[in-house]
N, CA, C and O atoms as CSV, one atom per row, in Angstrom:
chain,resi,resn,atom,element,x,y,z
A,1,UNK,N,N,4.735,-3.602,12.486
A,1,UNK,CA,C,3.616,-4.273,11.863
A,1,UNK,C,C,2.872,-3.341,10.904
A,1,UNK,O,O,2.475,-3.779,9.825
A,2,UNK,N,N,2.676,-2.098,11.256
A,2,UNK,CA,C,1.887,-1.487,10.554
A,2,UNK,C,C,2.611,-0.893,9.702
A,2,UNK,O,O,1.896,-0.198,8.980
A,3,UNK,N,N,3.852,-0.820,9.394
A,3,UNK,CA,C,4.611,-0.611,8.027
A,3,UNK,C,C,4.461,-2.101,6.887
A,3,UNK,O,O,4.537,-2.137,5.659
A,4,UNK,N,N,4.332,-2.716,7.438
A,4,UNK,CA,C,4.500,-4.422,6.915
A,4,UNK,C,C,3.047,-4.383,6.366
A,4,UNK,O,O,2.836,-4.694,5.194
A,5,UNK,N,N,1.977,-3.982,7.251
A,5,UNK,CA,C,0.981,-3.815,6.461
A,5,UNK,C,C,0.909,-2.821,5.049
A,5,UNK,O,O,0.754,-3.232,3.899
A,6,UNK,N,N,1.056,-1.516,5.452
A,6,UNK,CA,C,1.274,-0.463,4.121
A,6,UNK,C,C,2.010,-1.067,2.941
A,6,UNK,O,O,1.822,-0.774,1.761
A,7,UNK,N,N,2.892,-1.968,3.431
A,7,UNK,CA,C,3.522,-2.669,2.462
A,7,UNK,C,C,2.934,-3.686,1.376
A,7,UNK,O,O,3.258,-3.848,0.199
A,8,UNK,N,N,1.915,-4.348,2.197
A,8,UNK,CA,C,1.041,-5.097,1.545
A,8,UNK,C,C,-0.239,-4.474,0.555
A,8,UNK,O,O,-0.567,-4.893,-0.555
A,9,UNK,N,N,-0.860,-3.307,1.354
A,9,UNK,CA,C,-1.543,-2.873,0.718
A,9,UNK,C,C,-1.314,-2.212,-0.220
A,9,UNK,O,O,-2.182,-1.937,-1.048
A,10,UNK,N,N,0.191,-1.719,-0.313
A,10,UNK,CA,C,0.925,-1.211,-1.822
A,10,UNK,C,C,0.714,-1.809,-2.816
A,10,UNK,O,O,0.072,-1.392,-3.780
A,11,UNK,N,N,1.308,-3.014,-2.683
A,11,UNK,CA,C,1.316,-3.978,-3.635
A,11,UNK,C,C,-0.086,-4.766,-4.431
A,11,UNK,O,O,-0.196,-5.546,-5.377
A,12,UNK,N,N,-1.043,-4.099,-3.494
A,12,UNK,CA,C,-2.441,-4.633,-3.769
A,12,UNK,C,C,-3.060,-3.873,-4.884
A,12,UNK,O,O,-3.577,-4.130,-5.971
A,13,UNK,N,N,-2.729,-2.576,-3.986
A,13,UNK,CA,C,-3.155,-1.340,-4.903
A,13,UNK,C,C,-2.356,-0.117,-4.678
A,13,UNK,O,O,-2.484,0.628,-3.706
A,14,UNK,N,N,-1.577,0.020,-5.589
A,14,UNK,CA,C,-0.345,0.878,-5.646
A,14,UNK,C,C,-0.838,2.275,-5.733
A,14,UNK,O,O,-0.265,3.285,-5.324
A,15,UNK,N,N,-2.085,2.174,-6.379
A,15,UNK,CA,C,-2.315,3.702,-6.734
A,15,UNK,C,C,-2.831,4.607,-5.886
A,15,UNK,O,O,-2.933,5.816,-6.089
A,16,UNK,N,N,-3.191,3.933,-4.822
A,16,UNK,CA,C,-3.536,4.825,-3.092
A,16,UNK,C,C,-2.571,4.922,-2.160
A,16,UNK,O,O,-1.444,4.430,-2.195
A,17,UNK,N,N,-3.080,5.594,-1.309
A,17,UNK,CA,C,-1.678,6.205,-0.576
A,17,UNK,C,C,-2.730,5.949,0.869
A,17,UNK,O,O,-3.562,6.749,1.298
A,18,UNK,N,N,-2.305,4.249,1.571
A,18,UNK,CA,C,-2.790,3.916,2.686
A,18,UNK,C,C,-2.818,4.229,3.979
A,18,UNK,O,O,-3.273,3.819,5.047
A,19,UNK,N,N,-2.123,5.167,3.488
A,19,UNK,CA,C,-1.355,6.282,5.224
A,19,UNK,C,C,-2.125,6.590,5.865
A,19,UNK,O,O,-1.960,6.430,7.075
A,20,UNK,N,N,-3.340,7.182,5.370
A,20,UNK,CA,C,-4.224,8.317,6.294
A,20,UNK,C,C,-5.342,7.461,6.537
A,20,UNK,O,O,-5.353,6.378,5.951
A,21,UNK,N,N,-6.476,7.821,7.458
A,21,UNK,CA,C,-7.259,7.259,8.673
A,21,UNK,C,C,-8.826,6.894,7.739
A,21,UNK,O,O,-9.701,6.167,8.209
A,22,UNK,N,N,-8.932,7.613,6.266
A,22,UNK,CA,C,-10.095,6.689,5.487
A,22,UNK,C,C,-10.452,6.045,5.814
A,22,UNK,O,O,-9.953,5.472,6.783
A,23,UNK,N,N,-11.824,5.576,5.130
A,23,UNK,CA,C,-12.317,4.369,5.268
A,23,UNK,C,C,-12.085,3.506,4.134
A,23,UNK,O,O,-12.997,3.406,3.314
A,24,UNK,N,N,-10.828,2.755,3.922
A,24,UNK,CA,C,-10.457,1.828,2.611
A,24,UNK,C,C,-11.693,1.628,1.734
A,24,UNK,O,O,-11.871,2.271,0.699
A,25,UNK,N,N,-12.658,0.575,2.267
A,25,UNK,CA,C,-13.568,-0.187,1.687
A,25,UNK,C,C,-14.701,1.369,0.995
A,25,UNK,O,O,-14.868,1.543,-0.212
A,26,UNK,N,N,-15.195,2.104,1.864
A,26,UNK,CA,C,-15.841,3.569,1.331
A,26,UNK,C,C,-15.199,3.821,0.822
A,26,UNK,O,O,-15.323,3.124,-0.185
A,27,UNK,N,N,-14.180,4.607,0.670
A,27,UNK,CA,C,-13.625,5.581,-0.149
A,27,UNK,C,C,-13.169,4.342,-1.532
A,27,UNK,O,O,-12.365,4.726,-2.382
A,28,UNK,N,N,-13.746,2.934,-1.622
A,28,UNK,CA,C,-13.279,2.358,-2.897
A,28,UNK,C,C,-12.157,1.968,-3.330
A,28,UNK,O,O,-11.777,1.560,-4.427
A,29,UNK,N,N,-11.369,2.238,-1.767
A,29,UNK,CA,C,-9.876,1.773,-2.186
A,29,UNK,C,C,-9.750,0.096,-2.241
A,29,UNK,O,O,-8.984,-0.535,-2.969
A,30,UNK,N,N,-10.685,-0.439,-1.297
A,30,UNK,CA,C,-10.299,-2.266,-1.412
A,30,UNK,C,C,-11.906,-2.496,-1.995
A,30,UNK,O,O,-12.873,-1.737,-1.930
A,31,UNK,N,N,-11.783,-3.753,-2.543
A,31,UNK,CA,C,-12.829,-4.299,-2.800
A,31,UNK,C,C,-12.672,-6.160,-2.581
A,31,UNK,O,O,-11.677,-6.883,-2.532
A,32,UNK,N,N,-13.632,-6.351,-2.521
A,32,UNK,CA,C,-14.296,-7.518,-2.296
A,32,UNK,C,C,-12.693,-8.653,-2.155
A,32,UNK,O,O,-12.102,-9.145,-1.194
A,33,UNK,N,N,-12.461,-8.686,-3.782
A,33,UNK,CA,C,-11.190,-9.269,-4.368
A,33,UNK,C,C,-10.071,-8.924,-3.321
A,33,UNK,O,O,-9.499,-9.745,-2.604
A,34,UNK,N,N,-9.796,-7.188,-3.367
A,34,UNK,CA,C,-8.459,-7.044,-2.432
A,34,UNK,C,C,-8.462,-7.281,-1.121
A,34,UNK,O,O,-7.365,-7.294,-0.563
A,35,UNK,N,N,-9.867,-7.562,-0.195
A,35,UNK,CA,C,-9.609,-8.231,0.765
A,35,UNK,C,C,-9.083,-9.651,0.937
A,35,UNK,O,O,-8.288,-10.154,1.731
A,36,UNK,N,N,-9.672,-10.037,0.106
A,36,UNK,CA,C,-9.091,-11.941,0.143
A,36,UNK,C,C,-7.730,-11.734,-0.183
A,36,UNK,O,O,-6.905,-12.129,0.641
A,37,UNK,N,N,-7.356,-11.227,-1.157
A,37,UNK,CA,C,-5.885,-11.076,-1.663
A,37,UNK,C,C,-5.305,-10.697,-0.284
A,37,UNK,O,O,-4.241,-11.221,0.047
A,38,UNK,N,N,-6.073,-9.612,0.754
A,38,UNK,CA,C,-5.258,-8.907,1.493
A,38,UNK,C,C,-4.705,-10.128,2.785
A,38,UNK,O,O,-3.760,-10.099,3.573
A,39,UNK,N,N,-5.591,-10.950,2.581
A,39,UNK,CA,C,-5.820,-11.894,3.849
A,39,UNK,C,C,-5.008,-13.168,3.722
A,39,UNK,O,O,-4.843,-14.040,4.575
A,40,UNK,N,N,-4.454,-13.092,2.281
A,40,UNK,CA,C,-3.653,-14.525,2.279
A,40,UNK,C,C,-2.291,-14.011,2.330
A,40,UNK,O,O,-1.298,-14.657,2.664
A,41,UNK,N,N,-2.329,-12.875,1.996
A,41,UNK,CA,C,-0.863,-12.216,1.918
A,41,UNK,C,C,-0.351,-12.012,3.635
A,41,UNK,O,O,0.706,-12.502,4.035
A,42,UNK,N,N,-1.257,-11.237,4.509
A,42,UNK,CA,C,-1.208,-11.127,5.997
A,42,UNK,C,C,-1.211,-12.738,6.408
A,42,UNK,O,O,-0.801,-13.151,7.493
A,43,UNK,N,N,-1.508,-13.201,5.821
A,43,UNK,CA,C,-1.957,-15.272,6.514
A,43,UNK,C,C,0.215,-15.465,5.888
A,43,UNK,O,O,1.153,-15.531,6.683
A,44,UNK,N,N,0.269,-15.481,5.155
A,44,UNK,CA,C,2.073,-15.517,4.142
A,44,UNK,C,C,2.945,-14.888,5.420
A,44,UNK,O,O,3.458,-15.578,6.301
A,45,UNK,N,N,2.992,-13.757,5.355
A,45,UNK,CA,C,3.398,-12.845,6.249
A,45,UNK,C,C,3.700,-13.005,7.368
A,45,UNK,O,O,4.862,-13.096,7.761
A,46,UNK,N,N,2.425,-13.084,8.254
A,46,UNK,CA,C,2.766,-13.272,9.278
A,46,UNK,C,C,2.555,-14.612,10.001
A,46,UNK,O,O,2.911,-14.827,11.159
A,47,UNK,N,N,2.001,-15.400,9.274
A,47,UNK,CA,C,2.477,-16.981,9.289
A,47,UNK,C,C,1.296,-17.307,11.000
A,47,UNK,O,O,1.649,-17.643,12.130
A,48,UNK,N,N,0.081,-17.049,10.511
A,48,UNK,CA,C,-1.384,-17.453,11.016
A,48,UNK,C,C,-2.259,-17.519,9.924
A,48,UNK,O,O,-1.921,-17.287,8.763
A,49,UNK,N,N,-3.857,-17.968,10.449
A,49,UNK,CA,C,-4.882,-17.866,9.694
A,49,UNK,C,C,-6.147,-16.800,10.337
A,49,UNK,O,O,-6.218,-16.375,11.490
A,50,UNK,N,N,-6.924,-16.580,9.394
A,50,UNK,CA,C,-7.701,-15.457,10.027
A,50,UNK,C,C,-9.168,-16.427,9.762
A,50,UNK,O,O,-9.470,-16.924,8.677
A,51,UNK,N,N,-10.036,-16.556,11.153
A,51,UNK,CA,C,-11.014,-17.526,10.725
A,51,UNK,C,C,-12.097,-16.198,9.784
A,51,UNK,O,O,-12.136,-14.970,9.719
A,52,UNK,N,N,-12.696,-17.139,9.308
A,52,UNK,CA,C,-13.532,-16.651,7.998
A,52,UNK,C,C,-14.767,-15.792,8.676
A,52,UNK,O,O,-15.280,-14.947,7.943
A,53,UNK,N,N,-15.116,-15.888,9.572
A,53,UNK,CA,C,-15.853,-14.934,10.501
A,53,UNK,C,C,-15.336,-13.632,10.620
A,53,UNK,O,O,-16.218,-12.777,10.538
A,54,UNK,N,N,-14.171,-13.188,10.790
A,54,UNK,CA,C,-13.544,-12.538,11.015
A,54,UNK,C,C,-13.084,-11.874,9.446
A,54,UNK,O,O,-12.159,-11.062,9.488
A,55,UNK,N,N,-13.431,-12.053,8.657
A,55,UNK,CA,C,-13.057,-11.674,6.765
A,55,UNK,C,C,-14.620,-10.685,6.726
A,55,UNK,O,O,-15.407,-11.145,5.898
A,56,UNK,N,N,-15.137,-9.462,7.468
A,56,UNK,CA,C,-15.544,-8.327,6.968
A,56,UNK,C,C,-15.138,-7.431,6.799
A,56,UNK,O,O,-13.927,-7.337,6.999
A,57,UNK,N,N,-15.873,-6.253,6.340
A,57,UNK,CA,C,-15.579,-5.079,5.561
A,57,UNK,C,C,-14.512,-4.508,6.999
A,57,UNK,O,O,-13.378,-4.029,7.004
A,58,UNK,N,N,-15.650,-4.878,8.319
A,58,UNK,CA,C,-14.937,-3.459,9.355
A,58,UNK,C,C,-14.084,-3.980,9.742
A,58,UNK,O,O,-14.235,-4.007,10.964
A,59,UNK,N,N,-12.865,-4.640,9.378
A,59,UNK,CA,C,-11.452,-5.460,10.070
A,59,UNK,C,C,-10.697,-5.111,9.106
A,59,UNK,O,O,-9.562,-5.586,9.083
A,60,UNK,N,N,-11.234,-3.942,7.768
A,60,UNK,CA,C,-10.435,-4.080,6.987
A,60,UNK,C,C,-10.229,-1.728,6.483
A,60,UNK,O,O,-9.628,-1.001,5.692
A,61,UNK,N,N,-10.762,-1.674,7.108
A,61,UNK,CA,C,-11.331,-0.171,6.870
A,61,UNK,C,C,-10.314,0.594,6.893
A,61,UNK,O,O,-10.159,1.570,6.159
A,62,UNK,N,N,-9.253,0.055,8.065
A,62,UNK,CA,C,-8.072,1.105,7.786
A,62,UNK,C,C,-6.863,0.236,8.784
A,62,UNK,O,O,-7.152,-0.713,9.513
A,63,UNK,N,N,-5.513,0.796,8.617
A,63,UNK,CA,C,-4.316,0.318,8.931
A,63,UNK,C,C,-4.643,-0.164,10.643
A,63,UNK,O,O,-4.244,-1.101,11.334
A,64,UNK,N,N,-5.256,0.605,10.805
A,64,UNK,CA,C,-5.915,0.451,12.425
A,64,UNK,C,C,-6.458,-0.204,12.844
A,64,UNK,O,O,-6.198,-0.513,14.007
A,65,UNK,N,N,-7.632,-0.869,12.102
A,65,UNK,CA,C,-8.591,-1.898,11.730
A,65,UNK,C,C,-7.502,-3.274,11.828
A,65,UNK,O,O,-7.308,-4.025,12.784
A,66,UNK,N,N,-7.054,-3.279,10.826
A,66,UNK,CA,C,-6.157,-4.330,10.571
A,66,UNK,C,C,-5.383,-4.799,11.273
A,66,UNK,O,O,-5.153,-6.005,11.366
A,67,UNK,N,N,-4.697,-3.655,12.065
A,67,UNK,CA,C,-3.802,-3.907,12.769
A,67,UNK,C,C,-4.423,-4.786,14.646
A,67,UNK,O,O,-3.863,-5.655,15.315
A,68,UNK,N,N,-5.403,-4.219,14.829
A,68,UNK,CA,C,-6.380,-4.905,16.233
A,68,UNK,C,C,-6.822,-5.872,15.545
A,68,UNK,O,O,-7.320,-6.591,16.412
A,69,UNK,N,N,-6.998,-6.450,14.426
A,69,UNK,CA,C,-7.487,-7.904,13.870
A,69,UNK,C,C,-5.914,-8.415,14.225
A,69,UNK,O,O,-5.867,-9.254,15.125
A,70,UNK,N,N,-4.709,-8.042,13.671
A,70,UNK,CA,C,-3.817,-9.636,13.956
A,70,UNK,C,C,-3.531,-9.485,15.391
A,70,UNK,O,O,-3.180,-10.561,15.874
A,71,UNK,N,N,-3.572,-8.198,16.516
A,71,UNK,CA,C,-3.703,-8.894,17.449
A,71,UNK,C,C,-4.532,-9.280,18.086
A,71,UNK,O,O,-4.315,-9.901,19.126
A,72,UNK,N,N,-5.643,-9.033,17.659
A,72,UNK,CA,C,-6.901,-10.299,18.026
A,72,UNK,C,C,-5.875,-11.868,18.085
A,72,UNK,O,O,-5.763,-12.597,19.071
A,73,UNK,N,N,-5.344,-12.033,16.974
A,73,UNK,CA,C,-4.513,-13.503,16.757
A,73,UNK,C,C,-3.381,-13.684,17.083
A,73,UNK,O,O,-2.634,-14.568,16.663
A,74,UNK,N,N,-3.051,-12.517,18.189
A,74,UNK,CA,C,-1.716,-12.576,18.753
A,74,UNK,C,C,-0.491,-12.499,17.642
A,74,UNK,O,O,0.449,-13.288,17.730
A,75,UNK,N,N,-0.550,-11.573,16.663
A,75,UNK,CA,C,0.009,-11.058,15.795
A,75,UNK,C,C,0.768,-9.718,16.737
A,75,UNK,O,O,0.081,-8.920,17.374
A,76,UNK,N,N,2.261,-9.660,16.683
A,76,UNK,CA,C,2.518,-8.340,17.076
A,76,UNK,C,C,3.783,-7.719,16.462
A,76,UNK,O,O,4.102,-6.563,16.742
């Protein structure tokens, strides 16, 4: 899963290197836009929805983050 993610976030924004434990949204790597983008692509992917409650900054901060949000949704 968490390669499948890096994968996504490549494609979002190619020019960071999502590997390491940052804080995406601080350090300016996602913004506003690349979360939604990030969320329909993970919704494509892995074939759930993420309720809209659940679309803040801290579910999105790092591969780690992300990764305890889809299994919040029984994503594994």
């Amino acid at each position: 899963m968490r390669e499948k993610i890096l994968e996504i976030l490549s494609t979002i924004r190619p020019e960071y290197d999502f590997s390491g434990e940052e804080d995406f949204i601080e350090a300016g790597m996602l913004d506003s836009y690349d979360i939604v983008t990030l969320v329909t692509n993970m919704e494509i992917t892995f074939n759930f929805r993420i309720d809209g409650t659940d679309v803040v900054p801290e579910n999105f901060g790092s591969v780690d983050s992300i990764v305890r949000l889809l299994e919040k949704y029984g994503v594994h």
